[in-house]
Wavefront OBJ file of the C-alpha trace (Angstrom):
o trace
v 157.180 131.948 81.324
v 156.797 128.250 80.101
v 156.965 127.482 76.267
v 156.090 124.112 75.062
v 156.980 122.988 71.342
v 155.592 120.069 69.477
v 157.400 119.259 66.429
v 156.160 115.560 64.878
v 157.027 113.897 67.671
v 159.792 116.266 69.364
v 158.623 118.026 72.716
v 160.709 120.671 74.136
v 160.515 122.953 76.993
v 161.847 126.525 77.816
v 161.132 127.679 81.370
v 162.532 131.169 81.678
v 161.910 133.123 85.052
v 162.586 136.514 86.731
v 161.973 140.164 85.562
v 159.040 141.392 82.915
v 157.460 138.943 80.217
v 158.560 140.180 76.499
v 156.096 138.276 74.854
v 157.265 139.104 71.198
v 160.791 138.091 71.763
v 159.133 135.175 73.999
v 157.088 134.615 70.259
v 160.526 135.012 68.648
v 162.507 132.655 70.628
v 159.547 129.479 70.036
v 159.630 129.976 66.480
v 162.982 129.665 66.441
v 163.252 126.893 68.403
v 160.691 125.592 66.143
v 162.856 125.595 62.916
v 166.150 124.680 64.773
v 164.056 121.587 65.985
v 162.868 120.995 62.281
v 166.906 121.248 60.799
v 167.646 118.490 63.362
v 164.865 116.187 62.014
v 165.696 116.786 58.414
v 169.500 115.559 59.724
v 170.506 119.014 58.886
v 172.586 120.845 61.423
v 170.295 123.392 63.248
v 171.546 127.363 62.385
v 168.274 128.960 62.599
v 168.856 132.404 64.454
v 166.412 134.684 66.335
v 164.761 137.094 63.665
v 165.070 140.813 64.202
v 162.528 142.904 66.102
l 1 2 3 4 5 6 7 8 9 10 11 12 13 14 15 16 17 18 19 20 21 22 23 24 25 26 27 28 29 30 31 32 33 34 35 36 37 38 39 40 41 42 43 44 45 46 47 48 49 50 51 52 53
């Protein structure tokens, strides 16, 4: 599984591999990626966390 972010002008890229997909936590994991990478640009320190299930 690949995940690409865009945030402004931020790219990132997960690459996980091995065993099953878990798309939801997969969904999970980008948006918090998402908001840590947002924190960052606002000069904040990132402390987003994964959301529960």
């Amino acid at each position: 599984m690949a995940i690409v972010l865009r945030s402004g002008t931020l790219v990132a890229t997960v690459t996980t591999e091995g065993g099953p997909v878990d798309l939801a936590g997969t969904r999970r994991l980008a948006a918090m990626l998402v908001k840590r990478i947002e924190q960052a640009q606002a000069g904040r320190t990132p402390d987003a966390g994964l959301d529960p299930a």
